[in-house]
N, C-alpha and C positions, 0 to 999 in steps of 0.2 A: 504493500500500500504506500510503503513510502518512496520509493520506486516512481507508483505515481502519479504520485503529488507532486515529485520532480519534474516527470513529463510534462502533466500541463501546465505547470508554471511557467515551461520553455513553450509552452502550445501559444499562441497569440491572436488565435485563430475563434473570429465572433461564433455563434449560432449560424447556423446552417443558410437560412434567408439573410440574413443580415452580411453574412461572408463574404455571399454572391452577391449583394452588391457593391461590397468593398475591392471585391477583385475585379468587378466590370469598371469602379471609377478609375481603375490603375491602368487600364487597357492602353488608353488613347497617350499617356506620358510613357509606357512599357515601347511603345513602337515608334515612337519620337524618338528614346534617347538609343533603341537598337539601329534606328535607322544610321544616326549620328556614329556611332561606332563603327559600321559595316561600312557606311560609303565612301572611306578613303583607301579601304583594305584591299578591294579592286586593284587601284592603282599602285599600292606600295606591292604587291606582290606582284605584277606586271617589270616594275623597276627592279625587281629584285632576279625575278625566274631570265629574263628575256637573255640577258648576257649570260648566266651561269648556263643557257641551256646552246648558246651560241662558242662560246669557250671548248664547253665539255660535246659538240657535234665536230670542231674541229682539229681535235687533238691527233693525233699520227701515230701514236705509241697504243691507245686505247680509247678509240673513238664509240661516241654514246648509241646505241641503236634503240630504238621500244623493243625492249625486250624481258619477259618476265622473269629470268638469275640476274638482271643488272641492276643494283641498289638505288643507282641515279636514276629509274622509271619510276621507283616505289617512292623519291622524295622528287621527284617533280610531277607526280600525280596528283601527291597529295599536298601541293602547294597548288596547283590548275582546278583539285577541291575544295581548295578554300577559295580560290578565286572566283569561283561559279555561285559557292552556298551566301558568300556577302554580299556578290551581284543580285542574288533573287531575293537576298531578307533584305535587303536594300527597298528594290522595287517594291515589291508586297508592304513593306513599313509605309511607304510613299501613300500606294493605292489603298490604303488600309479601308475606305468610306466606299471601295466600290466592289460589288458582285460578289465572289465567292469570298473576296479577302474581308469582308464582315463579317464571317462566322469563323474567322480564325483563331481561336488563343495567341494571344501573342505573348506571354508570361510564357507558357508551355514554349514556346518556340525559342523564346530567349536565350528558357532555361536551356533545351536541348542542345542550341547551337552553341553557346558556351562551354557545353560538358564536352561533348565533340573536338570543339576547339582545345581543350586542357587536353585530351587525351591524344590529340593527334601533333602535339608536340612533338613526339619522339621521332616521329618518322619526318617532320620538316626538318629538323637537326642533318649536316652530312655524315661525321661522325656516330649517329645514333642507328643509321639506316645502313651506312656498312657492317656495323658491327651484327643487323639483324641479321644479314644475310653470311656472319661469320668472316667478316673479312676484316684488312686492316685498313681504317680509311686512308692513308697515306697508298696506298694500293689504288684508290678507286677514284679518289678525288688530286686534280692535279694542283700543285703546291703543298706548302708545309700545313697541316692543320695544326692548332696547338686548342689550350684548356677554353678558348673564348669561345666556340662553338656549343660547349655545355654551356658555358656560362651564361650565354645569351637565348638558350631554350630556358632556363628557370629562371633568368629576367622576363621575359616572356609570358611565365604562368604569375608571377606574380604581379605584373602589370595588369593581366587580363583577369585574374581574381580581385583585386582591388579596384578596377574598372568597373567589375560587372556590380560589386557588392555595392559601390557608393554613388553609382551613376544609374541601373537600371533597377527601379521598384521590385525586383523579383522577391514575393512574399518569401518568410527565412523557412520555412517548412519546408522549403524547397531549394531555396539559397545554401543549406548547409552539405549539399551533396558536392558542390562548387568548390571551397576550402578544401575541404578532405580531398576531391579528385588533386588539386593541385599539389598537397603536400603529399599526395601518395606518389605519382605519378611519376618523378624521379628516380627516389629510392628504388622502387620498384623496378622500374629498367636499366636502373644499377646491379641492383640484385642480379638478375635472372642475363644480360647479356653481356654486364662489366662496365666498363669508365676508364677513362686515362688519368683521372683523379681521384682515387680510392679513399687518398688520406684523407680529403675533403667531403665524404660525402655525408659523414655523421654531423659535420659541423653544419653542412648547408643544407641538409636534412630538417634539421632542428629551426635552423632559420625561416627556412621557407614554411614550416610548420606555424612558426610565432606570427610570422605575416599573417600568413591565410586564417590564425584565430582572430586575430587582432580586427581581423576586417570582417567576417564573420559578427563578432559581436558589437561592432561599430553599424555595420547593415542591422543589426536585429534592436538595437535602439533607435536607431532612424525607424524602423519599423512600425514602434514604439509612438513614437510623437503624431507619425502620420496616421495610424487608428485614432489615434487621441483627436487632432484634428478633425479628420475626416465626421467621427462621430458627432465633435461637436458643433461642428458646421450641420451636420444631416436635421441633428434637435434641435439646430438654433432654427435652419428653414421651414420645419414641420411649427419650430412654436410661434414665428413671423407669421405662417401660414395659418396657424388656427386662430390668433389674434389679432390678423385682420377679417378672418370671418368672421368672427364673435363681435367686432368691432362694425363690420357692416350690419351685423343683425340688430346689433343692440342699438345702431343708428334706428333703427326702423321701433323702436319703444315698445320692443314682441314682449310680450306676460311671459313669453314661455322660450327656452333655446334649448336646443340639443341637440346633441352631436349623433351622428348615425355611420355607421361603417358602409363597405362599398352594395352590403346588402339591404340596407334599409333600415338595421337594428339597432339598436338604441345599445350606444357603448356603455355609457356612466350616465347615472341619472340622480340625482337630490328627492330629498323629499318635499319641497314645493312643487318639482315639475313630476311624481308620483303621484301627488294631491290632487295635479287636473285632471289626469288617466284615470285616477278612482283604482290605480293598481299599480304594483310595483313595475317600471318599464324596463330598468337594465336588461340586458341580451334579447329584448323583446323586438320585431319590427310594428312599426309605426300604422304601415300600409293597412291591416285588416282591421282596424279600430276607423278606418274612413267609411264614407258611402260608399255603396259600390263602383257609383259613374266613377266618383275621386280617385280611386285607387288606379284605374289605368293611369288617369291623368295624372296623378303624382310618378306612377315608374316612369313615366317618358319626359318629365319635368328634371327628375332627376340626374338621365343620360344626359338631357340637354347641357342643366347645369355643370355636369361634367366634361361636357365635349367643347362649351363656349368657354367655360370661365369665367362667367361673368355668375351674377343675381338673377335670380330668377324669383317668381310671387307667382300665386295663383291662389282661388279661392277653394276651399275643402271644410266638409260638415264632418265633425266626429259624431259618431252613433256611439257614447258612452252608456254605462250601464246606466246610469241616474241622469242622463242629459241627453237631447242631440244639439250640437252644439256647435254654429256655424264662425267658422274663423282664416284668417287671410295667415296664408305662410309664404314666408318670405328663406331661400333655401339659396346654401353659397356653399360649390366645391371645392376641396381642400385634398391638394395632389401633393403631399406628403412620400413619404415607405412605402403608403398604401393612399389609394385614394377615400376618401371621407364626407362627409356633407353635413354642416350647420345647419339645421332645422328652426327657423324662428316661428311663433303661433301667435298673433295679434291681431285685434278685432272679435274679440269673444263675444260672443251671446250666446245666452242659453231658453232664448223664447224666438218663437221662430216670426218672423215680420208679420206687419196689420196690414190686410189692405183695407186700404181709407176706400173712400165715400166716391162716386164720379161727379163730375162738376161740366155743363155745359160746355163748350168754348175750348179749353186744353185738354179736359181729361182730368183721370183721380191724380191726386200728388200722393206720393209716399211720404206721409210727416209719423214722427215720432209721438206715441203715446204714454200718456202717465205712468203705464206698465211696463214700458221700456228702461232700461239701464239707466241711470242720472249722467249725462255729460257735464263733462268740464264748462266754467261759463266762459266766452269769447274773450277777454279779459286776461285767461290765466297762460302767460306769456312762455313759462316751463311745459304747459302740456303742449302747446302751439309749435313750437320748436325740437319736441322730443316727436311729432307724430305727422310730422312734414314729410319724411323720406315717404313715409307708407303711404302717405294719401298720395304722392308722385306715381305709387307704384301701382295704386286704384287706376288711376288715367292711363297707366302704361298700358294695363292690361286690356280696357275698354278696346284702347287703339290695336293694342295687336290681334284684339278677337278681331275688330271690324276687319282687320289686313289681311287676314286669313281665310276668308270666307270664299268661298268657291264661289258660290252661286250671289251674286251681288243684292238680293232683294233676304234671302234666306241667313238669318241669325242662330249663333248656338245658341243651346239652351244656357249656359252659363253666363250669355248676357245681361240676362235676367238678375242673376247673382251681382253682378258687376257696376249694371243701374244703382241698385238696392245699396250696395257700400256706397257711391254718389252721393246718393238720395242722403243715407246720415250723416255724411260730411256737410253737406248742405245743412241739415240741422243742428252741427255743432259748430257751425264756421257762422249760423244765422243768414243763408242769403236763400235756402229753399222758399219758395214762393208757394201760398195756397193758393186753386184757383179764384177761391170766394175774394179775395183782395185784388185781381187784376180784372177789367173789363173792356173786348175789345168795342170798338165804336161802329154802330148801325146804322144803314148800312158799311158795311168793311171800308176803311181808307188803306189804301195802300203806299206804302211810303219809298219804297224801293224793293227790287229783286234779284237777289243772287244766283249763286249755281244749284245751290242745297235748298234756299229758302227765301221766305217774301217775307220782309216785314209790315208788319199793319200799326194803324195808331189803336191807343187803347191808355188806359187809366189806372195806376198804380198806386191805392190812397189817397185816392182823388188827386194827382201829381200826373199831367200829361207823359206818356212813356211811349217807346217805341217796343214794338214785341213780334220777336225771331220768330218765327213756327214754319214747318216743313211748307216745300212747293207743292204741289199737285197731290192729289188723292192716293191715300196709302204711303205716300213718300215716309213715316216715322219710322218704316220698319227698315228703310236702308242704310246698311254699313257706312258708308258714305258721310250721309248725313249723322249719324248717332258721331262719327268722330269729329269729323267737324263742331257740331255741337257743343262735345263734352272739351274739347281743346280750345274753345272759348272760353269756357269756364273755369277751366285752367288756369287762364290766364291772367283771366280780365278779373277775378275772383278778388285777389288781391292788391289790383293796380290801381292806380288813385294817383293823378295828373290834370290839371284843367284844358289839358291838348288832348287828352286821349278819352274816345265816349266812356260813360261811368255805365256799369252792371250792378242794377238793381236789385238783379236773381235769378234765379230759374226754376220754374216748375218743372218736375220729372216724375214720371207714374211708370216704374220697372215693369209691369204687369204688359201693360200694349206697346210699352217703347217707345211711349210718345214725351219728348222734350220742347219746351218754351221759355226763352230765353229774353227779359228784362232789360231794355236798356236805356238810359237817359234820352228823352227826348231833344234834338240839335233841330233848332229853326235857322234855316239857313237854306244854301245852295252848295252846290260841288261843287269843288273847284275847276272844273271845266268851265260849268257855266258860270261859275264867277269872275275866271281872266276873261273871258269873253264879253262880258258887263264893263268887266274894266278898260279895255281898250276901246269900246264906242263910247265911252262916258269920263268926265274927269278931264283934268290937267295933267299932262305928262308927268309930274314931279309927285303931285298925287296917287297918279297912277302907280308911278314907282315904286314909293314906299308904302305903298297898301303890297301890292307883290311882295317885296322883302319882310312887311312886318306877318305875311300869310306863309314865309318859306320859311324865317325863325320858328316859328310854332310848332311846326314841322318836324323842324331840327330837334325842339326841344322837348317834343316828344319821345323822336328817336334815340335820344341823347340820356334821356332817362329808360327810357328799354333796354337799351345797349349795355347801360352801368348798373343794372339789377342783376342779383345772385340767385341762377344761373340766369347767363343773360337771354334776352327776347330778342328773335328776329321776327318783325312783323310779317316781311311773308310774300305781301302781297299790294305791295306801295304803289299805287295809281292814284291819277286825279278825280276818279269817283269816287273810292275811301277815303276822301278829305271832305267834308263841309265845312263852309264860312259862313258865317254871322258877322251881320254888324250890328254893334250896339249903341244904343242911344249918343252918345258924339261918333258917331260913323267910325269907329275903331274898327277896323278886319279882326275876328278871333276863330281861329280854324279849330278843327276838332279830326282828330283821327278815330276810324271805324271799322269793323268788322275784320277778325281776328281769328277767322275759322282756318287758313292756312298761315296759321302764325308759328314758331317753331321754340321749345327753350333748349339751350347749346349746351349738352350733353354728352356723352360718349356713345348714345346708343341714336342721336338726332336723325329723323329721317329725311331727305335728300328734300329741299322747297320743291315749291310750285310757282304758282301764279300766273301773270295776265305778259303772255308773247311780246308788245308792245315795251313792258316795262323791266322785264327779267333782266338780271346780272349775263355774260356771257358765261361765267363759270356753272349757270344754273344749268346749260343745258348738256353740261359733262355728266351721262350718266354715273349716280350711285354719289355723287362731289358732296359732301355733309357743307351744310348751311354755314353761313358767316354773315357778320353784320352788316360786312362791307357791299353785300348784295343790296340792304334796304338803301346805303349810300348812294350807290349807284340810280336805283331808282327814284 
């Protein structure tokens, strides 16, 4: 046993997974520094063989032939073998990233060309290779040979052991076969075929031993440092890696996070996040505690999350034993040892939505009742700031359902869901609208028409207002318009500017899909037909600066969309989105308008649109993500 205790002391060698991939990180430096060693070997053996084999062809007393009893074939074979084996680990080190030279060990190859090299010492020596064949070298080789020909074969091993130990990563469980061949490898063909220095070879026996330890345990301490390293580089990446998942989640103000393995299952769990399960979770998966529909759509959420990289949300009902319990999760891959995924759960409720009342004109509003959960009040600037990422991620998801829809009139069912979280943002932000508060005017006035929708006049708290509602019949149920829609609301939610029209609210009823959008009433004209007023009308100098003090406005609109966090690109800048007023001393004051292709600059921003006439030229570079300088442009 104590035996050993010794071995694996000297063992250095991880867990079996963990090994493999200590031994894969060494690959790509293993075949960098063999390359480095082999590609000058080529040539010095080329400077070395070319003459000695041109010398020994034209000698007259005993001229060299290929022949197998002549010594000189067996050492310049195996000099044309070493020439050929550092030519191709040369090549191959080079090519290492293409076709079969990927699936090569290059440690294993190292190793073996090294041991090869130590052992094929003897026979490069001239001295060594006559003596194999029983002869005297001064017989075989022309000139005096004297002791420097031994000399410079165990200069040799010991260069090339101390090269390989401190220059090529070769793990020491395999490195220590290296040392020993070299200190054996002398002696031993001292032994068995003789030397011209007998007296010497105990002494340089001994020496070339001390070397080859010496370097031996100077490689097995390097050894040493770089597991050390390695491993803490590997935990430092895995713990970077799970703390900024944890850190995107807990952006998102989720009640609930946890961590999941690459199967779904719940690695380590607390007892808070037990408490919502109504059961202990550890080693458990997540997946069969959802709805059914969820459960697909969470596994394909999850490859996603792992194949993008990025955040991923989506909405899912747990069917607990004492709840069903509808909640938005927000889920971030973590490509660690093993790959993994953060689980965040926010938006709980444990009653399942009212539907309200219908109302003539919009349709039912989805509003919050008495029996509902108590929201935070508008006011309370911690919760505002803690549950901003998620409500982005409401809208995100709105917009990708609309993106994805095959059929352009046909919605998933999960829009439904997607309205519905709207809908309470709306009720905690204060800008959901009942219909019993807005009334459009009889018969309808119409006030302008877009691509998605007409706006009509109508009465907001007895307060003249302007009010969004789809075009043509049936139009609430298109993807189209529900994103447009909801990316006004988006936007305009929190924007507050005296250049930019003000958002009063929106009615929303998840149920038919039908949205109606509140907006400040602007008396006035476009600014098409207001330069057109201006040049038949007015003093030139008048003229002027009514134009300049209608282009500031403008500016200073865009100028405040531009310097908000994340910034706004309007989208879709024309002189029909502008209307001008003047006010009682004939002041010009313009107003900017609809906001349905407006975009905020993001890492996931989807490519603008708008009107041909006014577009950036970079706009019409397919896939080009949006910039400010487009609304400049326009």
């Amino acid at each position: 046993s104590r035996a050993a205790h010794v071995v694996r002391s000297w063992d250095l060698r991880f867990a079996k997974d963990e090994e493999s991939d200590f031994k894969n990180s060494l690959q790509a430096e293993v075949a960098l520094m063999l390359m480095v060693m082999t590609a000058p070997v080529p040539f010095v053996v080329f400077v070395y063989l070319w003459p000695v084999y041109r010398v020994e062809s034209a000698r007259e007393d005993y001229p060299f032939h290929w022949e197998a009893s002549d010594p000189r074939t067996m050492h310049l074979a195996g000099w044309m073998c070493i020439f050929l084996a550092a030519s191709v680990s040369a090549v191959v080190c080079k090519a290492r990233r293409c076709g079969f030279c990927k699936c090569l060990d290059f440690e294993i190859a190292a190793w073996a060309l090294c041991l090869l090299s130590i052992l094929a010492v003897p026979i490069c020596g001239k001295s060594q290779t006559a003596r194999i064949f029983g002869r005297s070298p001064t017989d075989v080789w022309r000139g005096d040979l004297d002791h420097s020909d031994e000399v410079v074969g165990m200069l040799v091993i010991v260069a090339l052991v101390v090269a390989v130990c401190h220059t090529i990563p070769v793990r020491t469980h395999l490195l220590w076969m290296l040392p020993v061949a070299g200190a054996a490898v002398f002696p031993t063909f001292a032994a068995i075929h003789g030397t011209r220095m007998p007296s010497a070879v105990v002494t340089l026996t001994v020496l070339l031993a001390v070397i080859c330890a010496f370097s031996h345990v100077g490689a097995r301490r390097h050894e040493q440092q770089m597991r050390m390293r390695w491993r803490a580089t590997r935990d430092a990446r895995e713990r970077d890696l799970v703390a900024r998942g944890l850190e995107d989640i807990c952006g998102l103000a989720c009640e609930v996070t946890l961590r999941l393995d690459a199967e779904g299952r719940v690695v380590e769990s607390s007892r808070q996040q037990d408490s919502f399960f109504g059961q202990a979770m550890e080693g458990r998966p997540v997946a069969p505690l959802m709805a059914a529909p969820d459960q697909e759509l969470f596994a394909a959420t999850l490859q996603m999350a792992a194949s993008t990289a990025e955040l991923r949300s989506m909405p899912a009902v747990f069917e607990l034993s004492f709840a069903r319990v509808k909640t938005q999760l927000a889920i971030a891959a973590i490509h660690g040892a093993t790959t993994s995924f953060m689980l965040g759960i926010s938006q709980i409720e444990h009653q399942p939505s009212v539907e309200q009342k219908a109302t003539v004109g919009l349709g039912p509003i989805a509003e919050e009742t008495e029996s509902g959960p108590p929201l935070p009040t508008r006011g309370n600037d911690e919760f505002s700031m803690a549950t901003s990422t998620m409500t982005e991620r409401v809208f995100n998801d709105i917009e990708s359902l609309c993106g994805h829809c095959a059929d352009g009139n046909v919605l998933p069912p999960s829009m439904r869901a997607a309205l519905e979280h709207v809908a309470k943002i709306g009720v905690r932000e204060h800008w959901l609208v009942g219909t019993a508060d807005v009334q459009l005017l009889s018969p309808l006035v119409e006030l302008g028409v877009g691509g998605y929708g007409r706006v009509l006049m109508g009465h907001f708290c007895r307060t003249p207002v302007a009010v969004k509602v789809p075009k043509g019949a049936g139009a609430q149920g298109n993807p189209k318009l529900i994103a447009s829609f909801c990316n006004e609301i988006r936007l305009l939610r929190r924007v507050r500017h005296s250049h930019i029209v003000a958002l009063h609210g929106a009615a929303i009823d998840p149920a038919s899909r039908e949205l109606a959008l509140i907006f400040e009433y602007v008396e006035g004209v476009t600014m098409t037909e207001f330069v057109r007023k201006a040049h038949r009308s007015g003093t030139p100098v008048r003229k002027e600066v009514t134009l300049v003090k209608v282009l500031v406005d403008v500016c200073s609109a865009l100028s405040y969309l531009h310097a908000a966090e994340p910034t706004i690109v309007h989208g879709d800048l024309k002189s029909s989105n502008i209307k001008v007023l003047l006010n009682d001393g004939g002041i010009a004051h313009a107003k900017l308008l609809d906001f349905g292709l407006s975009r905020l600059l993001t890492n996931r921003s989807r490519p603008l649109g708008g009107t041909l006439p006014w577009m950036a030229p970079e706009i019409f570079v397919s896939g080009s993500r949006p910039t400010a300088g487009a609304d400049t442009f326009s």
